[in-house]
Backbone atoms as SQL, in Angstrom:
CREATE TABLE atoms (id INTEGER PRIMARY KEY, chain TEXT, resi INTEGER, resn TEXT, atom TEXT, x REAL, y REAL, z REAL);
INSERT INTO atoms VALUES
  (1, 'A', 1, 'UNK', 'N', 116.666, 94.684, 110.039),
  (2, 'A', 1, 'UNK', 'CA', 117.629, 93.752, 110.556),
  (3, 'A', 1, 'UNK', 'C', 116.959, 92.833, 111.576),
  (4, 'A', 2, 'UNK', 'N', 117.611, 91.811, 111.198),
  (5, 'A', 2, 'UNK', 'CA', 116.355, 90.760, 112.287),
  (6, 'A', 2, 'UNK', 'C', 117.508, 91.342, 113.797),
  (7, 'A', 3, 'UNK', 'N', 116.567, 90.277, 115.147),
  (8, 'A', 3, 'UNK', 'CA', 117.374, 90.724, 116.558),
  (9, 'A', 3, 'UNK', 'C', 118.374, 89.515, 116.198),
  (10, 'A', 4, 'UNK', 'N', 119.264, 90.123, 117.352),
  (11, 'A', 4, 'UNK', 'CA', 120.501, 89.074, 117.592),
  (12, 'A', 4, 'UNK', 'C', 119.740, 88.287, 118.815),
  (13, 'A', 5, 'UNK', 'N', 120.033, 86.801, 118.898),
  (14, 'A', 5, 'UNK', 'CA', 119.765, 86.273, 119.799),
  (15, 'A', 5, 'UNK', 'C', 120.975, 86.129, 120.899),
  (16, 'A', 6, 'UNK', 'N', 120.542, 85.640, 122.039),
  (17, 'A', 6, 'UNK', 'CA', 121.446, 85.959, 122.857),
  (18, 'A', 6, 'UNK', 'C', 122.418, 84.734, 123.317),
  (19, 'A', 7, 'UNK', 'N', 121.745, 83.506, 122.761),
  (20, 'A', 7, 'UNK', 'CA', 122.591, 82.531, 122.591),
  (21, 'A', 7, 'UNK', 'C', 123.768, 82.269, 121.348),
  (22, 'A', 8, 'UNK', 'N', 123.260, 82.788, 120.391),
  (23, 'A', 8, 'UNK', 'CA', 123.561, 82.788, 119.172),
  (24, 'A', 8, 'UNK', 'C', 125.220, 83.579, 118.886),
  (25, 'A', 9, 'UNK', 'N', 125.228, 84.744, 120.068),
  (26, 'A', 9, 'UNK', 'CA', 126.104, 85.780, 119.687),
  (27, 'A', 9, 'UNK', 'C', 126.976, 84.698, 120.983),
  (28, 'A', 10, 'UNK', 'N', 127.152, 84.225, 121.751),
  (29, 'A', 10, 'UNK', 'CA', 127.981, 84.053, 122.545),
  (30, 'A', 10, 'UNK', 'C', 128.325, 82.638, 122.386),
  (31, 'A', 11, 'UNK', 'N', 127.480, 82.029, 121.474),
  (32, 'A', 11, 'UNK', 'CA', 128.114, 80.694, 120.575),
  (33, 'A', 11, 'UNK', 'C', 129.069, 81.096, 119.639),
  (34, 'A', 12, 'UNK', 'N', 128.600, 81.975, 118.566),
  (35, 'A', 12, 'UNK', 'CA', 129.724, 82.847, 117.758),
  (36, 'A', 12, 'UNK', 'C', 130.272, 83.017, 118.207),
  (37, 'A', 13, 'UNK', 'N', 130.995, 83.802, 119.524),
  (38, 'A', 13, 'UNK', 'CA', 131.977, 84.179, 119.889),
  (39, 'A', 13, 'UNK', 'C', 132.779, 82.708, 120.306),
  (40, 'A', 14, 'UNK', 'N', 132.154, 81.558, 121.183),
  (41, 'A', 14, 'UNK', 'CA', 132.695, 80.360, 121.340),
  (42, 'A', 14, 'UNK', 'C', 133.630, 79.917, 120.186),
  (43, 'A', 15, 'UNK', 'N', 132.880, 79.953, 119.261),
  (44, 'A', 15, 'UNK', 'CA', 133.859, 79.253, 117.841),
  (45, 'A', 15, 'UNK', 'C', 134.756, 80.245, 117.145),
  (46, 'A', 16, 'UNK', 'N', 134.490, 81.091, 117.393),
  (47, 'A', 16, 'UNK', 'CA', 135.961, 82.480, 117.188),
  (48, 'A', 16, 'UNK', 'C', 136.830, 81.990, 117.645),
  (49, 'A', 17, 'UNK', 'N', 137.009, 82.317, 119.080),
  (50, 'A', 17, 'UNK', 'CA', 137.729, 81.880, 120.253),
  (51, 'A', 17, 'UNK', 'C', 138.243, 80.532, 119.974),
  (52, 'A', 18, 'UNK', 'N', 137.868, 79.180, 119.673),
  (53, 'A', 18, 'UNK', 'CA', 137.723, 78.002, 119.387),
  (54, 'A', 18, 'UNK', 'C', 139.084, 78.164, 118.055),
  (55, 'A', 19, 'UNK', 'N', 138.532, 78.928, 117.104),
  (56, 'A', 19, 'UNK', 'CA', 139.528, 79.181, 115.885),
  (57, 'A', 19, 'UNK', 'C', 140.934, 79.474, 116.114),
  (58, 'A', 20, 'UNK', 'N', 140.819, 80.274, 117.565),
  (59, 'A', 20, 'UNK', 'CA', 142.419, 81.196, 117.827),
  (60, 'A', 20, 'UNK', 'C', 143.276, 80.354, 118.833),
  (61, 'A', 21, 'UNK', 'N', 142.377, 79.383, 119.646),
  (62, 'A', 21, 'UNK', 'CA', 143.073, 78.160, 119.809),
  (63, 'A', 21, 'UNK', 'C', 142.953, 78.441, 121.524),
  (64, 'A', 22, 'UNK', 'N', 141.222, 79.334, 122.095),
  (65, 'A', 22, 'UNK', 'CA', 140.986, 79.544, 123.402),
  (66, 'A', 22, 'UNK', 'C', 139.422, 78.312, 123.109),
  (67, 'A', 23, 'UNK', 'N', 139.282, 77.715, 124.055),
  (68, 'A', 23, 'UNK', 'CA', 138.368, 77.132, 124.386),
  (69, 'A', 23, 'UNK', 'C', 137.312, 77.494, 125.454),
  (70, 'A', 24, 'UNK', 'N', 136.238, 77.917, 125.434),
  (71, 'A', 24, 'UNK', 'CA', 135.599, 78.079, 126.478),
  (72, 'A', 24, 'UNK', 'C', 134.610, 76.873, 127.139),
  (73, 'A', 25, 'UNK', 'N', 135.180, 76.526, 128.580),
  (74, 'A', 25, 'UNK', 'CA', 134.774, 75.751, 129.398),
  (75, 'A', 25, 'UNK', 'C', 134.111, 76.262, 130.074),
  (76, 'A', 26, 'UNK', 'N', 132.661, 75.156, 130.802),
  (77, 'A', 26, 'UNK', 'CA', 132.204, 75.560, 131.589),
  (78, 'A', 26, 'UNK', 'C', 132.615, 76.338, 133.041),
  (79, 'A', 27, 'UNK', 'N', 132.126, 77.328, 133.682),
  (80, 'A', 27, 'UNK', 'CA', 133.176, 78.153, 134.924),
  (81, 'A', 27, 'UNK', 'C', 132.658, 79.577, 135.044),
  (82, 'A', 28, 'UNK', 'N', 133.062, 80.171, 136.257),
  (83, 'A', 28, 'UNK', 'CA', 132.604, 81.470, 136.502),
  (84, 'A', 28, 'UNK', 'C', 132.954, 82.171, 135.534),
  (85, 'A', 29, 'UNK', 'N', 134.326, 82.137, 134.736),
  (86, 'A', 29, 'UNK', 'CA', 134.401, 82.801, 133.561),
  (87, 'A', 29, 'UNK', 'C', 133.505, 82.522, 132.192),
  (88, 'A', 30, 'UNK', 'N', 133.259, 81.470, 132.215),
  (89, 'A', 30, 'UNK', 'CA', 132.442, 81.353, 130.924),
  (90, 'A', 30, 'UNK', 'C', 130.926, 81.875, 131.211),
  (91, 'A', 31, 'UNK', 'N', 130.515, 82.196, 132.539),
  (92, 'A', 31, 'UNK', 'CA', 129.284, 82.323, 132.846),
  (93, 'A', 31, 'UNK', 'C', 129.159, 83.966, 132.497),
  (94, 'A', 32, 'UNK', 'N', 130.812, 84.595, 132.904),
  (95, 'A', 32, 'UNK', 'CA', 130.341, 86.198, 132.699),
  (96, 'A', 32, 'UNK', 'C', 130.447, 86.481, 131.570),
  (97, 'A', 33, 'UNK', 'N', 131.363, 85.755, 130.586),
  (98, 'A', 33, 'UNK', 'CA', 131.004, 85.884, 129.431),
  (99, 'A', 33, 'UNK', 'C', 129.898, 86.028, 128.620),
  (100, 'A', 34, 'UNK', 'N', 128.610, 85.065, 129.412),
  (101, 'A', 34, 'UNK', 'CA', 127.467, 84.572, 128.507),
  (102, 'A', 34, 'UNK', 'C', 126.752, 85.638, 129.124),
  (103, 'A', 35, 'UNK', 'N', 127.206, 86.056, 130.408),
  (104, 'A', 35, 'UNK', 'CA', 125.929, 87.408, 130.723),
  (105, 'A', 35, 'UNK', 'C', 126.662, 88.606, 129.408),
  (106, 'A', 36, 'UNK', 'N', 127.911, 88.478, 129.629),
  (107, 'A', 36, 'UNK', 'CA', 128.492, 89.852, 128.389),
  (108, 'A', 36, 'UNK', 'C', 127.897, 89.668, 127.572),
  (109, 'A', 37, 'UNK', 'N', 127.769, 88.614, 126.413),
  (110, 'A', 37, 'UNK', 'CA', 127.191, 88.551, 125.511),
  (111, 'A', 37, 'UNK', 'C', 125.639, 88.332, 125.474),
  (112, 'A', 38, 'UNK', 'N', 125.286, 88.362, 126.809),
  (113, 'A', 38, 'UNK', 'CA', 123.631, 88.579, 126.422),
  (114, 'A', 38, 'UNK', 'C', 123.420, 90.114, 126.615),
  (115, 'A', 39, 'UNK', 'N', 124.076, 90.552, 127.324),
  (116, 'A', 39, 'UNK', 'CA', 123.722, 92.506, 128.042),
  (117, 'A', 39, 'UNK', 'C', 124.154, 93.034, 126.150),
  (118, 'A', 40, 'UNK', 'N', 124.960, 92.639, 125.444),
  (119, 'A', 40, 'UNK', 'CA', 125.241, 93.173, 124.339),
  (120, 'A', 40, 'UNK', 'C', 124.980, 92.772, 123.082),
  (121, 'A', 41, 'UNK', 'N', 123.820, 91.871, 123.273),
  (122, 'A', 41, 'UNK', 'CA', 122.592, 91.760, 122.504),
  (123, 'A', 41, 'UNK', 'C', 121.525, 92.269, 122.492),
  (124, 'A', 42, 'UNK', 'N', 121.235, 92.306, 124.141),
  (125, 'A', 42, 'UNK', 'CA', 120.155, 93.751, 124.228),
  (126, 'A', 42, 'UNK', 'C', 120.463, 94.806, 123.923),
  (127, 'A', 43, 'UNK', 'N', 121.710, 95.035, 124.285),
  (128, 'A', 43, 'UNK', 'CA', 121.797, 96.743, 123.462),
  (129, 'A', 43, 'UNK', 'C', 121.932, 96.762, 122.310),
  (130, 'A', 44, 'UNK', 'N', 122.406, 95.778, 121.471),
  (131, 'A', 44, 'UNK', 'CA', 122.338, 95.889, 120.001),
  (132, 'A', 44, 'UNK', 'C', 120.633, 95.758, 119.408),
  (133, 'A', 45, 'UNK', 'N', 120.117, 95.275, 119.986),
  (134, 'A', 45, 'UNK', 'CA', 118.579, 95.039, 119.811),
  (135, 'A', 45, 'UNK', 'C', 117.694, 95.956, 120.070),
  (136, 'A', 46, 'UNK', 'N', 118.198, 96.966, 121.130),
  (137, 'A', 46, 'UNK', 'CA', 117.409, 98.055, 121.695),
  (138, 'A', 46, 'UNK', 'C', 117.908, 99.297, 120.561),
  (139, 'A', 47, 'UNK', 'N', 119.054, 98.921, 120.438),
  (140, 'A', 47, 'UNK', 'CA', 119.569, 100.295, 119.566),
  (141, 'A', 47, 'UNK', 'C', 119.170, 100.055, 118.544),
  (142, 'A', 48, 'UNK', 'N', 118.819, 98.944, 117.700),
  (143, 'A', 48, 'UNK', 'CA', 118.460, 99.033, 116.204),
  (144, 'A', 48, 'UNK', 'C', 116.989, 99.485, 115.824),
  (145, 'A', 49, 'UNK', 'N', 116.311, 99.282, 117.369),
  (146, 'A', 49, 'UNK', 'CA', 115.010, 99.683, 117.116),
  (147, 'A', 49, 'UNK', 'C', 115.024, 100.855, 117.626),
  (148, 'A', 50, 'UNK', 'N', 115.985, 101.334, 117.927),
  (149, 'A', 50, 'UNK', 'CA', 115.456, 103.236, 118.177),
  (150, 'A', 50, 'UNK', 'C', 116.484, 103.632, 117.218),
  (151, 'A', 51, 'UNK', 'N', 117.255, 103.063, 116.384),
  (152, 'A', 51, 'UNK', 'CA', 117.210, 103.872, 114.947),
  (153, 'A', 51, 'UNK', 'C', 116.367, 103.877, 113.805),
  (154, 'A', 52, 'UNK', 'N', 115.722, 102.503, 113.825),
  (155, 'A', 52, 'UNK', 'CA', 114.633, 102.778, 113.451),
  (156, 'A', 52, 'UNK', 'C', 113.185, 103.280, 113.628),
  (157, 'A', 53, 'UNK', 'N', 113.093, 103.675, 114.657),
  (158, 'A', 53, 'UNK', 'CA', 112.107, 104.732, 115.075),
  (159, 'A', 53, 'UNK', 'C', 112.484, 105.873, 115.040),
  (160, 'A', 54, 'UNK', 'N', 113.836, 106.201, 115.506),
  (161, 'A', 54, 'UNK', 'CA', 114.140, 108.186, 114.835),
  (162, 'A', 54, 'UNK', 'C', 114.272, 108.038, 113.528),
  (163, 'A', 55, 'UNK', 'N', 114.742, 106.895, 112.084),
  (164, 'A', 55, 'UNK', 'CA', 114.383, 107.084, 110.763),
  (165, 'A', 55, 'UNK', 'C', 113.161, 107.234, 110.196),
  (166, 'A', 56, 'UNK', 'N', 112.386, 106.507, 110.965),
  (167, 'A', 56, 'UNK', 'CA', 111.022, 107.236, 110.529),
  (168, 'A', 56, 'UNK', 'C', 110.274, 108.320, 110.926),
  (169, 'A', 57, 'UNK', 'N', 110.776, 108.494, 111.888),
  (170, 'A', 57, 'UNK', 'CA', 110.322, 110.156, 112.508),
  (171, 'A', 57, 'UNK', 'C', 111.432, 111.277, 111.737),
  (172, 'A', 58, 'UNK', 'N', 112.246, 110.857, 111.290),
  (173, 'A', 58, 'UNK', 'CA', 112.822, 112.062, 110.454),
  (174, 'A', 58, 'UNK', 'C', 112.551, 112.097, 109.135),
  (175, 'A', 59, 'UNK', 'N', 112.345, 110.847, 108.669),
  (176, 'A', 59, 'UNK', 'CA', 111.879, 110.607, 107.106),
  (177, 'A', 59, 'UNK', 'C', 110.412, 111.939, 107.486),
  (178, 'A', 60, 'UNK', 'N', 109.615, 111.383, 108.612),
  (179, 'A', 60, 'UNK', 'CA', 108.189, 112.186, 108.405),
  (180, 'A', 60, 'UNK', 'C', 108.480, 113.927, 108.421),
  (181, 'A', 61, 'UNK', 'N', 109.305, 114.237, 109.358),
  (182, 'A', 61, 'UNK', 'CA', 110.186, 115.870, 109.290),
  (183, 'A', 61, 'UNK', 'C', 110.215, 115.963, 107.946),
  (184, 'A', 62, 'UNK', 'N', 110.802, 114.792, 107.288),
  (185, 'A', 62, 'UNK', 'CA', 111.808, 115.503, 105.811),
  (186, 'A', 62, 'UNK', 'C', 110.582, 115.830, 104.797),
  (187, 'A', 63, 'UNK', 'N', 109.603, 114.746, 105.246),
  (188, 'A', 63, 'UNK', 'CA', 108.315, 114.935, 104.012),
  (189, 'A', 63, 'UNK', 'C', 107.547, 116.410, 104.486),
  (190, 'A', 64, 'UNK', 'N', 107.714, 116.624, 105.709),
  (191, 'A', 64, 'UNK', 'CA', 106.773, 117.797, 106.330),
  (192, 'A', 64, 'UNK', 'C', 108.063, 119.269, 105.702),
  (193, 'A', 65, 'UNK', 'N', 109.081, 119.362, 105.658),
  (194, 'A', 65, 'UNK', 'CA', 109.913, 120.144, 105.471),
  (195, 'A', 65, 'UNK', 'C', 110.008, 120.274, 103.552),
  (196, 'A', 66, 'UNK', 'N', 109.927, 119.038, 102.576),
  (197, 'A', 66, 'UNK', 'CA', 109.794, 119.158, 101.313),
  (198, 'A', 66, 'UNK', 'C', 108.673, 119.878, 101.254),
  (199, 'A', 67, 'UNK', 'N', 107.112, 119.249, 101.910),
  (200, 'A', 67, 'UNK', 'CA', 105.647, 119.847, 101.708),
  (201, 'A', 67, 'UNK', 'C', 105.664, 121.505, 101.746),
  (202, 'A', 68, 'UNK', 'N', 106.239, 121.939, 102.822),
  (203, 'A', 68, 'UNK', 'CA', 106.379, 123.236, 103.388),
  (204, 'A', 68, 'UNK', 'C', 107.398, 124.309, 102.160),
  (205, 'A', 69, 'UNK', 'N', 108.044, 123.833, 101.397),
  (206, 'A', 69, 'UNK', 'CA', 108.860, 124.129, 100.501),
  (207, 'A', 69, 'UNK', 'C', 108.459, 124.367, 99.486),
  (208, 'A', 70, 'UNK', 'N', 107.639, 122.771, 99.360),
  (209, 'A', 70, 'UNK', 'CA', 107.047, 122.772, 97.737),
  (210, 'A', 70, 'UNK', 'C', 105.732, 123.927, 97.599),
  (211, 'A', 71, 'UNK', 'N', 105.282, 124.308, 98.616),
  (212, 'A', 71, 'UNK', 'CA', 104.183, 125.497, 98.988),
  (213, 'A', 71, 'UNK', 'C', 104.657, 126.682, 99.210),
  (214, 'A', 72, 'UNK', 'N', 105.977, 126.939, 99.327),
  (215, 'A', 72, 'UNK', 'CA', 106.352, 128.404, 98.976),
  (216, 'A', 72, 'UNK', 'C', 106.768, 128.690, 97.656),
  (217, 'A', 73, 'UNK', 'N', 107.358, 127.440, 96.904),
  (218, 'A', 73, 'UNK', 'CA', 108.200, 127.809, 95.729),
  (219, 'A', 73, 'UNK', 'C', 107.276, 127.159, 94.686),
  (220, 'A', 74, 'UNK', 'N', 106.007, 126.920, 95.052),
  (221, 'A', 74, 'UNK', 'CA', 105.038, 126.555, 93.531),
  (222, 'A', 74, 'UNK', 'C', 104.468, 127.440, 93.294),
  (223, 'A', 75, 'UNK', 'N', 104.349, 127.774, 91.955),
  (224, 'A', 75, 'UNK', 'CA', 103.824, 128.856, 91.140),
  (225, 'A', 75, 'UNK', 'C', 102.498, 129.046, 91.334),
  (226, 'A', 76, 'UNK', 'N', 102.100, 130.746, 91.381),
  (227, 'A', 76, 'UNK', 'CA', 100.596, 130.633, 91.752),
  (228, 'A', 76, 'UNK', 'C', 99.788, 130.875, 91.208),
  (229, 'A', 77, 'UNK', 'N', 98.704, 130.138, 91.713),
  (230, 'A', 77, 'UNK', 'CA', 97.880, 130.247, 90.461),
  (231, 'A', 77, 'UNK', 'C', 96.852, 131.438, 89.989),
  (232, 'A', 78, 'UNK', 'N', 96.351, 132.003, 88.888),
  (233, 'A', 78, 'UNK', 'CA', 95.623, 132.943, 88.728),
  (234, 'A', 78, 'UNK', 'C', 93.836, 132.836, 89.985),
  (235, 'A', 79, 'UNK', 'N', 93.310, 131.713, 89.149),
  (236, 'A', 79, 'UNK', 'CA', 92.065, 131.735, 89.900),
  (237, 'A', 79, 'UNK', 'C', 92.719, 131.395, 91.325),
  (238, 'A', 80, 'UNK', 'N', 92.084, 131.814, 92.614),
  (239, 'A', 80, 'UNK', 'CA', 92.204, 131.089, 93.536),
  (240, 'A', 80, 'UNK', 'C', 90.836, 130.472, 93.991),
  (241, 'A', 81, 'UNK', 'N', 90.972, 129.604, 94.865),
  (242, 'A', 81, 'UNK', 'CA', 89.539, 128.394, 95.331),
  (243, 'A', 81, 'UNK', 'C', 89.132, 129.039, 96.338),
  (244, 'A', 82, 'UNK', 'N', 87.372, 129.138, 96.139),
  (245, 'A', 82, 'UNK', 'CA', 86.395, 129.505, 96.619),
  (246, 'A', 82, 'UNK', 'C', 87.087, 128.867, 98.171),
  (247, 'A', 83, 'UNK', 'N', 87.539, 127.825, 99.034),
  (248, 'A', 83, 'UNK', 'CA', 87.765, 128.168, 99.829),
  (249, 'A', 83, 'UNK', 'C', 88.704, 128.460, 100.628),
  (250, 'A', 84, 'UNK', 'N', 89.160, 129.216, 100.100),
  (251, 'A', 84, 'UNK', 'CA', 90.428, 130.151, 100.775),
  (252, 'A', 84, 'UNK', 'C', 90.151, 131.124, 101.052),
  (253, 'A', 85, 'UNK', 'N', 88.255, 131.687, 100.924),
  (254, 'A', 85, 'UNK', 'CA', 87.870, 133.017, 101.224),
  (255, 'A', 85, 'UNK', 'C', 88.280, 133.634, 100.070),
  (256, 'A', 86, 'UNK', 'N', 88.846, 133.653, 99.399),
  (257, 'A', 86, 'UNK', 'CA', 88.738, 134.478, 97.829),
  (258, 'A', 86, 'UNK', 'C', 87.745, 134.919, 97.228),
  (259, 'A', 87, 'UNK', 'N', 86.958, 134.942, 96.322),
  (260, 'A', 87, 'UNK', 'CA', 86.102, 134.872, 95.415),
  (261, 'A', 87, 'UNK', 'C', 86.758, 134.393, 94.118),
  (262, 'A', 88, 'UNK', 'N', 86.070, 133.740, 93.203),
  (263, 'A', 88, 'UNK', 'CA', 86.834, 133.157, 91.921),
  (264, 'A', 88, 'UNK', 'C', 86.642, 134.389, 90.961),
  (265, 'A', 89, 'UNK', 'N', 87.695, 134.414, 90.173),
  (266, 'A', 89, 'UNK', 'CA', 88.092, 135.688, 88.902),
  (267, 'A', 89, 'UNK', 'C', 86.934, 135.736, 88.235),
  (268, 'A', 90, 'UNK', 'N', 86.809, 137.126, 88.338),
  (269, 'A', 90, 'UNK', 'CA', 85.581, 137.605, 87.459),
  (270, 'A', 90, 'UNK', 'C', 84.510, 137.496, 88.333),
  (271, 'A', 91, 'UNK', 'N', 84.333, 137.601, 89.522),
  (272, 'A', 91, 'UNK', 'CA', 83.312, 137.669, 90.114),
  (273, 'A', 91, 'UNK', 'C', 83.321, 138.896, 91.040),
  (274, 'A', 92, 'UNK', 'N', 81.845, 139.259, 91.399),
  (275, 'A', 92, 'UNK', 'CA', 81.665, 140.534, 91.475),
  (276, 'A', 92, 'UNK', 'C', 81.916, 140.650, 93.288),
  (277, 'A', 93, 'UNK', 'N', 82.881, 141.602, 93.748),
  (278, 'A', 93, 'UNK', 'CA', 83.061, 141.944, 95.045),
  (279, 'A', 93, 'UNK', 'C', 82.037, 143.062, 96.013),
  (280, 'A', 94, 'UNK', 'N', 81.812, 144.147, 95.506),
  (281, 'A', 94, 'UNK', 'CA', 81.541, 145.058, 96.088),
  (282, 'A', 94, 'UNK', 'C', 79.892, 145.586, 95.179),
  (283, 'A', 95, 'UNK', 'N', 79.053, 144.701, 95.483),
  (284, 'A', 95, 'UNK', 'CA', 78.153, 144.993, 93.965),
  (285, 'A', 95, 'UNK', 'C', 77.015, 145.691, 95.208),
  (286, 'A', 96, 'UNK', 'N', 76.200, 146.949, 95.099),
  (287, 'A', 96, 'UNK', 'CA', 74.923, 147.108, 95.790),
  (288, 'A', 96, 'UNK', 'C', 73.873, 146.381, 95.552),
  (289, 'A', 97, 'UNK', 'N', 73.541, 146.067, 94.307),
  (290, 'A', 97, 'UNK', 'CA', 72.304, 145.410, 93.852),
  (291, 'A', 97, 'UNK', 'C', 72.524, 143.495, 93.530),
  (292, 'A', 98, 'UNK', 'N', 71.441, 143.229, 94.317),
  (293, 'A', 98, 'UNK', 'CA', 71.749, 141.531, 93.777),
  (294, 'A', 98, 'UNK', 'C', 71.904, 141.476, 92.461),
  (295, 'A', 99, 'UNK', 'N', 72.158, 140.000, 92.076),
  (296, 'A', 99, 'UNK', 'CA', 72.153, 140.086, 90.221),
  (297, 'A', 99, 'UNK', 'C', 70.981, 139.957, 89.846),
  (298, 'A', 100, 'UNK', 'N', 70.128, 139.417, 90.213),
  (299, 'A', 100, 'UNK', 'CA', 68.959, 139.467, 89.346),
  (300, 'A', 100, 'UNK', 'C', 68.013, 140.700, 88.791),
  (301, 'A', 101, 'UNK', 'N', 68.522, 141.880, 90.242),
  (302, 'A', 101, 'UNK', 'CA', 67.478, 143.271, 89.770),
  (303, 'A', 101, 'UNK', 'C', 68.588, 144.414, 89.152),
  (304, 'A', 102, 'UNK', 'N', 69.814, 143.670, 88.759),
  (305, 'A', 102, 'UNK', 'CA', 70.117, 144.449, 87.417),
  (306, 'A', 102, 'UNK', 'C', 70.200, 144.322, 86.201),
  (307, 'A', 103, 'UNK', 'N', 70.192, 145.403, 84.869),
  (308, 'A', 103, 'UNK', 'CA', 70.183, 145.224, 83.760),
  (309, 'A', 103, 'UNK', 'C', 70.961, 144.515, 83.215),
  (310, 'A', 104, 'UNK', 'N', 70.528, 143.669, 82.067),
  (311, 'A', 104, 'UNK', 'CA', 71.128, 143.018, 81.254),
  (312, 'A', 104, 'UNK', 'C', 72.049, 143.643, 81.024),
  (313, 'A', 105, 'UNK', 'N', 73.505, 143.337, 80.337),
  (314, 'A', 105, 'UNK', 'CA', 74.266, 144.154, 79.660),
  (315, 'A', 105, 'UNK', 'C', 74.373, 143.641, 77.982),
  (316, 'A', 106, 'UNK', 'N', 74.135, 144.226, 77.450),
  (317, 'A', 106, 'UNK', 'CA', 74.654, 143.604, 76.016),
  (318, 'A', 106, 'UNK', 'C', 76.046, 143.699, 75.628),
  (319, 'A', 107, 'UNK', 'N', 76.152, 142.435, 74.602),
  (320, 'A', 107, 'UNK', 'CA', 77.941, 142.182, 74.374),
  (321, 'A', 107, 'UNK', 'C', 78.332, 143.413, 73.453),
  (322, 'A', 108, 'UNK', 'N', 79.189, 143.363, 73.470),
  (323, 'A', 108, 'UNK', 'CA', 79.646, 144.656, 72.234),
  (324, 'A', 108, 'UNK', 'C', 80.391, 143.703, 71.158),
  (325, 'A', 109, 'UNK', 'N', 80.206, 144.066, 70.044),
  (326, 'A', 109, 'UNK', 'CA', 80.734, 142.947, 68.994),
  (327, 'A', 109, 'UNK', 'C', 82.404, 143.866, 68.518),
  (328, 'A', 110, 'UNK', 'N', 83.171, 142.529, 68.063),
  (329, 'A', 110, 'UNK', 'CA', 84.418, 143.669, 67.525),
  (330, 'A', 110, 'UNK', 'C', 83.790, 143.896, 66.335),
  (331, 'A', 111, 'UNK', 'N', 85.016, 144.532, 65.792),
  (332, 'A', 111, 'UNK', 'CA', 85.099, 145.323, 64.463),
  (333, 'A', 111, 'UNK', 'C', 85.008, 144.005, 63.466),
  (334, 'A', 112, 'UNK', 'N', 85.585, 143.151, 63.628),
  (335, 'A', 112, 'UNK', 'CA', 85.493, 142.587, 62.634),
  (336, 'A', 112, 'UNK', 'C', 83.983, 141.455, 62.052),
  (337, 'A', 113, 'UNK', 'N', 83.461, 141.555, 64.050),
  (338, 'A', 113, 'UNK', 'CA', 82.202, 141.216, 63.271),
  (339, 'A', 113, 'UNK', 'C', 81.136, 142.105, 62.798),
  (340, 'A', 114, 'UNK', 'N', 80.845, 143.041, 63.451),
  (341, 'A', 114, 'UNK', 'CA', 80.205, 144.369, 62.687),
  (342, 'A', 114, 'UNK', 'C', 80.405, 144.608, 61.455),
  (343, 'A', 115, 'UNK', 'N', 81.550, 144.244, 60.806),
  (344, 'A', 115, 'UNK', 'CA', 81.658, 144.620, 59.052),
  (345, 'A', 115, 'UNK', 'C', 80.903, 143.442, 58.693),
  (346, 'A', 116, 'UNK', 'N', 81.272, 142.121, 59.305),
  (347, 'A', 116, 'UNK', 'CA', 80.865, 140.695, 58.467),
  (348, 'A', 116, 'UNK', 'C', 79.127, 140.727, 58.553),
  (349, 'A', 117, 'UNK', 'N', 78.598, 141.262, 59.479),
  (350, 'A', 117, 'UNK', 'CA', 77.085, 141.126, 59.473),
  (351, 'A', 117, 'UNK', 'C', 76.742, 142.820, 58.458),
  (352, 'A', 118, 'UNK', 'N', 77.436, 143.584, 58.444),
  (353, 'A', 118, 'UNK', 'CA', 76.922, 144.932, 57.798),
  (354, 'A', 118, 'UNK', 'C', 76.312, 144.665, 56.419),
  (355, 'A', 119, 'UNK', 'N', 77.628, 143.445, 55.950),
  (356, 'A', 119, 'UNK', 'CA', 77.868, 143.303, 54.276),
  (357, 'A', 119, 'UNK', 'C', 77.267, 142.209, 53.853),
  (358, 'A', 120, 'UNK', 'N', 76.398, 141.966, 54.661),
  (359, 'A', 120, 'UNK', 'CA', 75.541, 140.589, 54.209),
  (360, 'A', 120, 'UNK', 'C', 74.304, 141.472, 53.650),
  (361, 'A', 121, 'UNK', 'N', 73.219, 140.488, 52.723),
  (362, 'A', 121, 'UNK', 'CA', 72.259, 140.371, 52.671),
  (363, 'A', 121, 'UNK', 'C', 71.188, 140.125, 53.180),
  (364, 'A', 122, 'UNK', 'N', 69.818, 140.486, 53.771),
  (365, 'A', 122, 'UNK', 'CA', 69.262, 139.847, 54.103),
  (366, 'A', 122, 'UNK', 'C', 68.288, 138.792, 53.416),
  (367, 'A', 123, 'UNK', 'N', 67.952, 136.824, 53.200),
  (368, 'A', 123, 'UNK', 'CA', 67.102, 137.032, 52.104),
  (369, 'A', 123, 'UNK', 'C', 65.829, 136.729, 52.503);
């Protein structure tokens, strides 16, 4: 919202007044008028900008309060990331020997490839 100016609002009010068939003349009354209508331009001016400064400080709450939400109620995931202090799945926790000074392991084949290499030929 743009500001209200302070001439602006107590001209408006002039031609209101003007409409209902009051005229405002120069005079101590027209003078407290123009302070009324300037003191209540500043407060309309002061107040629009501190609602818009608590809307954006609550918009930032509301995003910090969705974030905080969306991190309890999202599904979790199997692997977790190396840094969260985890270790990633399938990796070895509690091992005595480094990896390199232990034995190979060999794969174990299923059943179904053990028949397919049994029944071959060699040529």
């Amino acid at each position: 919202m743009k500001p209200i100016e302070k001439e602006e609002l107590y001209e408006n009010l002039s031609q209101f007044l003007k409409t209902k068939g009051i005229e405002m003349k120069e005079g101590t009354y027209s003078k407290g008028v123009h302070a009324g209508c300037s003191l209540l331009a500043d407060a309309i001016n002061l107040s629009q900008t501190g609602l818009e400064r608590a809307k954006e400080e609550i918009e930032k709450k509301f995003d910090q309060v969705r974030q905080v939400i969306h991190q309890k109620t999202a599904p979790k995931t199997a692997a977790k990331s190396p840094e969260s202090g985890n270790p990633p799945a399938g990796a070895r926790v509690n091992s005595s020997q480094p990896e390199s000074q232990k034995s190979p392991r060999k794969k174990k084949r299923s059943k179904t490839q053990s028949r397919r290499s049994s029944g071959r030929k060699n040529s």
